[in-house]
VOGU-3710 file (C-alpha; in Angstrom, 3 decimals, decimal comma):
1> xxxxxxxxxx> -1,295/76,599/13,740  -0,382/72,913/13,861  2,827/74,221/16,398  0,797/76,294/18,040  0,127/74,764/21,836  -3,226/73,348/22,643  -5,615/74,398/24,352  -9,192/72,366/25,337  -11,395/74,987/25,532  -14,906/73,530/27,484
11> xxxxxxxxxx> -17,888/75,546/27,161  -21,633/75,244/26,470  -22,700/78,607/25,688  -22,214/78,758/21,822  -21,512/82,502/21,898  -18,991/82,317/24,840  -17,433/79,267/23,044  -17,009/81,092/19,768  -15,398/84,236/21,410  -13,180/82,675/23,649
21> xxxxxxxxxx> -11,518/80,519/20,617  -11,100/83,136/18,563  -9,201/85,259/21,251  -7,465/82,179/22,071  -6,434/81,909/18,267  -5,422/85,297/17,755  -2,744/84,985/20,716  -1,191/81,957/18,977  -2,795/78,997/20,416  -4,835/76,318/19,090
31> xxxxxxxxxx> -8,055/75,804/20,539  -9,950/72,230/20,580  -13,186/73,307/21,312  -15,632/70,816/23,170  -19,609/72,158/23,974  -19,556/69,763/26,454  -17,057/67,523/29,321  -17,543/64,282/28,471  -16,296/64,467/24,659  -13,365/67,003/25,992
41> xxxxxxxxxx> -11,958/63,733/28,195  -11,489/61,827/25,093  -8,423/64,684/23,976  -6,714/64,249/27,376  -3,761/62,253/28,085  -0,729/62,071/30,414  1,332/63,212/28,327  -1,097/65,817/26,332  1,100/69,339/26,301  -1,643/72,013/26,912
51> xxxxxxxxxx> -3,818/73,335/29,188  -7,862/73,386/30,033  -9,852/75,728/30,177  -13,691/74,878/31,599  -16,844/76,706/32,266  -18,264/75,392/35,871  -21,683/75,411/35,336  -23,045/72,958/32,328  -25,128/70,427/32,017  -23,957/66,412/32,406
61> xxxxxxxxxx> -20,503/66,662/33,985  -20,007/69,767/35,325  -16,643/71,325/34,846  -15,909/70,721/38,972  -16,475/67,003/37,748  -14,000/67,746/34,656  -11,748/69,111/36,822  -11,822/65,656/39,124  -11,453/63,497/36,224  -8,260/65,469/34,644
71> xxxxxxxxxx> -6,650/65,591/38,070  -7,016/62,016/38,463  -5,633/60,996/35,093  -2,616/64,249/35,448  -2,707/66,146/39,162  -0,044/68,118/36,738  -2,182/69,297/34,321  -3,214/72,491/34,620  -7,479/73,632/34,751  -8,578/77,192/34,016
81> xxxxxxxxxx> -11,703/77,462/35,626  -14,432/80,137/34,271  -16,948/80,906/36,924  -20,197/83,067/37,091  -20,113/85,717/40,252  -22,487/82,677/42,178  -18,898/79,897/42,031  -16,263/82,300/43,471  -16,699/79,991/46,349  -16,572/76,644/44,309
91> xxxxxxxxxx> -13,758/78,107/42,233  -11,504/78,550/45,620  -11,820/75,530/46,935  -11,091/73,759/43,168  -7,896/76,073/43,846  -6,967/74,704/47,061  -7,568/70,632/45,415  -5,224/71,992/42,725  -7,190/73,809/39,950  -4,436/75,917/38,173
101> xxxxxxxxxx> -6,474/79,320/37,996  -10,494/80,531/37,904  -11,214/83,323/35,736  -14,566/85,802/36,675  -17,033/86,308/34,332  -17,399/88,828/32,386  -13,623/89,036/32,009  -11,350/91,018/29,837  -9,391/88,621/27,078  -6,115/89,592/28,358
111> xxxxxxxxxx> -6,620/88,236/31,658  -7,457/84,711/29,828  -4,720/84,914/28,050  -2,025/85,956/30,737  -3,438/82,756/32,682  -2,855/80,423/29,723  0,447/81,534/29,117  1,337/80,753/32,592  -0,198/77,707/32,817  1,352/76,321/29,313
121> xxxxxxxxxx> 4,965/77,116/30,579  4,204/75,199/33,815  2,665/72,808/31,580  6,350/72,914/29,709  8,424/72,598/32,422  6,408/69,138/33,999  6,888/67,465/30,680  10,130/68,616/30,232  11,096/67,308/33,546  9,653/64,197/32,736
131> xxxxxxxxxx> 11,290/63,616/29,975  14,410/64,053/31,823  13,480/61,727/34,841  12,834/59,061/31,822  15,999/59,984/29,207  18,343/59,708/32,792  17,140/56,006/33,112  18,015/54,595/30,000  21,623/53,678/28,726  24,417/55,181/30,210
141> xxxxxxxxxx> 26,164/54,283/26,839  23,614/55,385/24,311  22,597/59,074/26,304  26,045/60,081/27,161  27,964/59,597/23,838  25,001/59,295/21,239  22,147/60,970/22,071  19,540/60,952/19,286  20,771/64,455/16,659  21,054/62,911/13,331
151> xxxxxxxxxx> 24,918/63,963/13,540  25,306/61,535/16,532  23,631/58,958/15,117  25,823/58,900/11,899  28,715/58,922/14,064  27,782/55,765/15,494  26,507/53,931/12,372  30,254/54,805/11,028  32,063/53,860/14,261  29,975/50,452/14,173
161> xxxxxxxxxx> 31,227/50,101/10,861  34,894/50,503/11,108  35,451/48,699/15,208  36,620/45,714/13,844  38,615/46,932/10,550  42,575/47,348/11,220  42,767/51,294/10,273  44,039/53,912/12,847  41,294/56,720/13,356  42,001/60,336/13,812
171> xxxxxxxxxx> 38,977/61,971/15,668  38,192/65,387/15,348  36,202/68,070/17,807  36,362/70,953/20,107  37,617/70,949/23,602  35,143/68,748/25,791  33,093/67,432/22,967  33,830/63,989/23,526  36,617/62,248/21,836  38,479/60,215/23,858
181> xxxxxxxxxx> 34,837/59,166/24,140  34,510/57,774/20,549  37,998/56,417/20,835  37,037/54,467/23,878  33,512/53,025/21,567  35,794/52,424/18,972  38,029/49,782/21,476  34,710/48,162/23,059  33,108/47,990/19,619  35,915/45,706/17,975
191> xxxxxxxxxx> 37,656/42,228/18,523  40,549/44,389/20,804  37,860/45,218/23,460  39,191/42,401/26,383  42,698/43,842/25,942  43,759/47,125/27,203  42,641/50,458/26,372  45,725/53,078/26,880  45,087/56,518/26,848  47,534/59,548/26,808
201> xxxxxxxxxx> 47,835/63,087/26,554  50,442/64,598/24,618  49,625/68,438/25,523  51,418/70,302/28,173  54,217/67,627/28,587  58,002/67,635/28,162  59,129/65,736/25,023  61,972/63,398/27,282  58,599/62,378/29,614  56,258/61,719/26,105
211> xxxxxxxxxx> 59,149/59,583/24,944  59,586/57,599/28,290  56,034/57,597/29,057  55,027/56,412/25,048  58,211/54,137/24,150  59,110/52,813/27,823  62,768/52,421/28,764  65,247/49,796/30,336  67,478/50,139/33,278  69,849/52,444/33,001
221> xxxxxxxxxx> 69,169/54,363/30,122  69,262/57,816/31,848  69,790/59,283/35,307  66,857/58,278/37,897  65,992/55,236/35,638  66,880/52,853/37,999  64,684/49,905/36,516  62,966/48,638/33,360  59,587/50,305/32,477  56,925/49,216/29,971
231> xxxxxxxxxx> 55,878/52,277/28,014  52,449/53,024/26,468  52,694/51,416/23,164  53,877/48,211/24,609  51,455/48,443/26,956  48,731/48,589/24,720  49,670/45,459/22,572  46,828/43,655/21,457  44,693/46,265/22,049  43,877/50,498/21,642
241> xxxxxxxxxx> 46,246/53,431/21,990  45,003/56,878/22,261  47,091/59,806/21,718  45,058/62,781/22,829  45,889/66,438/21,332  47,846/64,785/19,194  48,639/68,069/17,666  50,929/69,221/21,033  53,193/66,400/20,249  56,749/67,799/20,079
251> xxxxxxxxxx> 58,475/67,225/16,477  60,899/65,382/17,174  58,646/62,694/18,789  56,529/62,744/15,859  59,158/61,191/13,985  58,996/58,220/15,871  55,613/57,738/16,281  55,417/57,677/12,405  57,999/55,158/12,328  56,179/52,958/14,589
261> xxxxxxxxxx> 52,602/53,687/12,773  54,526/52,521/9,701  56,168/49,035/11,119  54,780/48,151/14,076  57,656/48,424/15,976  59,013/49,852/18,863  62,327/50,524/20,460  62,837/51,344/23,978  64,999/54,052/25,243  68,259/52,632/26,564
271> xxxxxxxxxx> 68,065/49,456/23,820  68,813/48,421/20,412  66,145/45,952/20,397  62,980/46,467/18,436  59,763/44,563/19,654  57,055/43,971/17,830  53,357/45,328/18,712  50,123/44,897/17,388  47,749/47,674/17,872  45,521/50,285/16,687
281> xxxxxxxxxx> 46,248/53,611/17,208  43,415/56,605/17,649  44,762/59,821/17,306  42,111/63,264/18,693  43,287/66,877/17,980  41,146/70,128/18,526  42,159/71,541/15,470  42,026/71,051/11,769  45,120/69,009/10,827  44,031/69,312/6,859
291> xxxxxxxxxx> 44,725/72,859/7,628  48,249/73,747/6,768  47,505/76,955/8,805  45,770/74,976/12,060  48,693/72,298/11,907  51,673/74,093/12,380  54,717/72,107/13,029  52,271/69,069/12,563  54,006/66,863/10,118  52,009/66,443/7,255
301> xxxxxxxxxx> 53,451/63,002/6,661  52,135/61,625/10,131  49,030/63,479/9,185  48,538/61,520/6,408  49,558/58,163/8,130  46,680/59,189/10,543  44,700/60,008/8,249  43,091/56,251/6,653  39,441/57,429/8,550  38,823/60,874/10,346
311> xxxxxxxxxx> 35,716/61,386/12,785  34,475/64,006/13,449  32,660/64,757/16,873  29,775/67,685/16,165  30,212/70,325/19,162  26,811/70,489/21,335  25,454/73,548/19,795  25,238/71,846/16,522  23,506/69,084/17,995  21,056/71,044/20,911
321> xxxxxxxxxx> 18,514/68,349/20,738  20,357/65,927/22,917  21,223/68,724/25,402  18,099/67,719/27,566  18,832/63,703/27,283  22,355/64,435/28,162  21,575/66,923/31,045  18,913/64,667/32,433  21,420/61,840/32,437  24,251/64,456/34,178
331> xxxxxxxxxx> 21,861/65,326/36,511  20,707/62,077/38,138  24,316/60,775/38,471  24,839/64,284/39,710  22,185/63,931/42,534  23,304/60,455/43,418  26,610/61,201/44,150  26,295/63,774/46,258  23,315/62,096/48,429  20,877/64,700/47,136
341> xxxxxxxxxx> 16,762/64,430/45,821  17,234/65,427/41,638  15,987/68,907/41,491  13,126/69,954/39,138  14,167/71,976/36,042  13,372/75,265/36,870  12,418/78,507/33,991  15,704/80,116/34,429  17,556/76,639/33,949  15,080/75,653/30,811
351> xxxxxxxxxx> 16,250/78,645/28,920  20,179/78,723/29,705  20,212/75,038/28,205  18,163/76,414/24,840  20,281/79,668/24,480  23,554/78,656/26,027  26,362/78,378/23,221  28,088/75,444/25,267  32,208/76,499/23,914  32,889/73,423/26,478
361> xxxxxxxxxx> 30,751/71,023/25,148  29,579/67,853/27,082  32,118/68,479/30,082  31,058/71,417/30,511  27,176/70,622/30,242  28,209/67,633/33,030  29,847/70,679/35,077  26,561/72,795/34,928  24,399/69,621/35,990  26,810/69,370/38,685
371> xxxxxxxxxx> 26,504/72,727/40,204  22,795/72,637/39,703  22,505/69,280/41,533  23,940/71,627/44,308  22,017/74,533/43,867  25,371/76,332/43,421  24,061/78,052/39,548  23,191/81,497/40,242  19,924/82,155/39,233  19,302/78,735/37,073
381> xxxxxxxxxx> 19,765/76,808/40,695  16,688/76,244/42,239  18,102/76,361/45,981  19,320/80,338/44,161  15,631/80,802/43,077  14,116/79,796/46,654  15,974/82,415/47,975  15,183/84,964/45,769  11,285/84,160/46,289  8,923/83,298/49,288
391> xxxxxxxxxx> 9,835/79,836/50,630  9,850/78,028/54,288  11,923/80,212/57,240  14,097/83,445/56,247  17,219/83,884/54,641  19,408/82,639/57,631  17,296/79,399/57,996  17,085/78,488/54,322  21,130/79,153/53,970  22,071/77,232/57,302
401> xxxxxxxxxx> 20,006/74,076/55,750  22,451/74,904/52,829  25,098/74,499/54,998  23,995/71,864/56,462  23,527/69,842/52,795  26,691/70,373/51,437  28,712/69,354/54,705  26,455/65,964/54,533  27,155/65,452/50,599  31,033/65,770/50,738
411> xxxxxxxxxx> 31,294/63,785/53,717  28,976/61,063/51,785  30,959/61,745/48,904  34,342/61,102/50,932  33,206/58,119/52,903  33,693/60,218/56,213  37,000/61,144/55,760  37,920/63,937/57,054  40,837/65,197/55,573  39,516/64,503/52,190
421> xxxxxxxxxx> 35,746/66,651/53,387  38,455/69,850/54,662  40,175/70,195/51,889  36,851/69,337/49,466  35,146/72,691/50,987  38,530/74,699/51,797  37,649/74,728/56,103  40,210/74,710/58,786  39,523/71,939/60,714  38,533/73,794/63,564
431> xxxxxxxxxx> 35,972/75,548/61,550  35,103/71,932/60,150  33,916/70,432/63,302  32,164/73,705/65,096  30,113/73,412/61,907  29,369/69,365/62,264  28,428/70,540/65,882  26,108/73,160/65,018  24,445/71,304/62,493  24,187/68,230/64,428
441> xxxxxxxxxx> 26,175/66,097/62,294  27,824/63,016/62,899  30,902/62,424/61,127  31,077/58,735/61,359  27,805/58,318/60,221  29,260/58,287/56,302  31,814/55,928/57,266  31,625/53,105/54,431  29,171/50,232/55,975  27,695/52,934/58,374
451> xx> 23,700/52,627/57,781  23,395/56,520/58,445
//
């Protein structure tokens, strides 16, 4: 029972009290019984995660007067009012001031139950949203990369630990999960942080641009090379290099990146000359390198050169508990950006966050705060959900001031600009400005410096 959600249960009729706990107990909840109002205030906080449910009619504080006094303390906090067939008429207008429900006597137990239920998953959702109102103020650093799973936390006692030590790192984790992340914590964590932090991404690229683009080259030393270029590892001296999917790198490259793990040396295409550098090098791959199977034409011997520490990121579903923090955070930068109020966590969004699997990870839990900052989530958006139930004007109102939001968020979003705005939301530009017309939009007004 000690999970079970609360419920203050207000009643001075001993026989009424008794019955109404026990069906309140055998639907899963945990009634806190009270035979009177005054005591039942001292179990009511802010931040208490049930419901109340109240007889009107007793003697001292009424529960009208209850009612007044939990409103004041938490207008969110939802009052079941039980009324005699002489209080329909108080009971309405305690609806209208903001009463959650009033229940008839005599009633059946289902119908008390049904309006608890309800009541404790708007109860949820309030909290929950405050939590994520309060989790999106704090740190940028510690909500976005830490969050609070033990996993995480581990993570960043170990990365604390090894900043300053001279070791390359190899950091492990799924696509999106957050390693170049760690690599960058690793760099402002240690002694290299003032110098630079040089990141690159060996997947998808041809090995003659990874060798340019990693070991640099002078004048000369192939067609179209028509001056001297400093290349990624020279770049970085003094400070971090990260190699993302470190596991696309072709062989032949590999080679040389070993021999430069190994001396600290580099030589730039088109030269003899070998320059010293002095930096540490974090390695990420998506896949298993200890794996003989995963690594396929990895070289084992870079592998091990890598390997002095491995990290490894946890993917979100193995750490769900920051999903919330991390969403919360998503979803305030979200709403800034595009010039929009934060939207309330809906039901529908609640649950996709607790069942979703997340194959992702973090970018694509930022992408989902994104679209829901929009209203552009199906039926997790709220804007969706206003459609789909009663709301202000009909469909064709409620979609123009749609319209109307999105042309005002990527012009914010774009300073004004059109070009940028057309080819943000895929228009013609004729299309573009009948729309500014009809809406009654002024371009210019999102001009940087514009007060509008």
């Amino acid at each position: 029972m000690s999970d079970a959600a609360p419920v203050i249960l207000v009643d001075d009729d001993p026989d009424m009290r008794a019955a109404t706990a026990q069906t309140l107990e055998l639907a899963g909840y945990r009634p806190q019984v009270f035979a009177a109002a005054a005591p039942a205030l001292t179990a009511v906080d802010a931040d208490f995660p049930g419901v109340v449910v109240s007889d009107i009619r007793m003697p001292g504080l009424s529960g009208l007067q209850l009612f007044e006094r939990v409103r004041s303390l938490d207008p969110d906090l939802p009052v079941i009012l039980v009324t005699g067939h002489g209080d329909v008429e108080l009971a309405v207008a305690a609806l209208k001031d903001g009463a959650y429900d009033f229940i008839s006597k005599p009633f059946a137990s289902d119908r008390l139950v049904e309006a608890v239920h309800r009541a404790l998953e708007k109860r949820a959702l309030v909290l929950e949203n405050r939590r994520l109102r309060a989790a999106a103020t704090g740190d940028a650093d510690d909500i976005t990369f830490l969050g609070d799973a033990p996993a995480m936390r581990r993570l960043r006692a170990t990365i604390r630990q090894i900043a300053d030590a001279d070791v390359d790192v190899l950091v492990e984790g799924e696509t999106g999960s957050g390693k170049e992340v760690v690599a960058e914590h690793l760099h402002r964590w240690s002694r290299r942080a003032t110098r630079p932090f040089v990141a690159l991404n060996c997947g998808g690229m041809p090995e003659s641009i990874i060798e340019s683009e990693l070991f640099g080259h002078e004048a000369g030393a192939f067609t179209g090379a028509q001056k001297r270029r400093i290349g990624r590892i020279e770049h970085s001296d003094g400070g971090t290099l990260f190699l993302d999917e470190i596991e696309s790198m072709p062989p032949g490259l590999q080679v040389k990146l070993l021999r430069v793990l190994e001396t600290r040396r580099i030589a730039p295409l088109g030269t003899n000359e070998d320059r010293a550098v002095d930096l540490r090098v974090v390695a990420a791959a998506k896949v298993d390198l200890s794996d003989p199977n995963a690594r396929g034409d990895f070289r084992s011997d870079l592998y091990y050169r890598l390997n002095v520490v491995t990290l490894r990121v946890p993917p979100l579903r193995e750490r769900r508990e920051d999903i919330p923090l991390l969403f919360g955070f998503f979803l305030r930068r979200a709403a800034q950006r595009f010039g929009r109020p934060q939207p309330d966590l809906t039901a529908a969004a609640r649950t996709h966050l607790e069942t979703h699997d997340w194959p992702g990870n973090v970018r694509e839990l930022l992408h989902f705060a994104e679209r829901y900052a929009l209203g552009l989530d199906d039926e997790a958006s709220p804007v969706m959900q206003d459609v789909a139930t009663a709301g202000e004007g009909g469909l064709t109102e409620r979609v123009d001031r749609f319209e109307a939001d999105l042309l005002r968020a990527a012009l914010r979003e774009s300073g004004g600009d059109v070009r940028t705005t057309i080819e943000r939301l895929r228009l013609p530009r004729k299309t573009f400005y009948d729309k500014l017309k009809r809406h009654g939009i002024t371009r210019a007004a999102f001009e940087p410096g514009d007060p509008g």
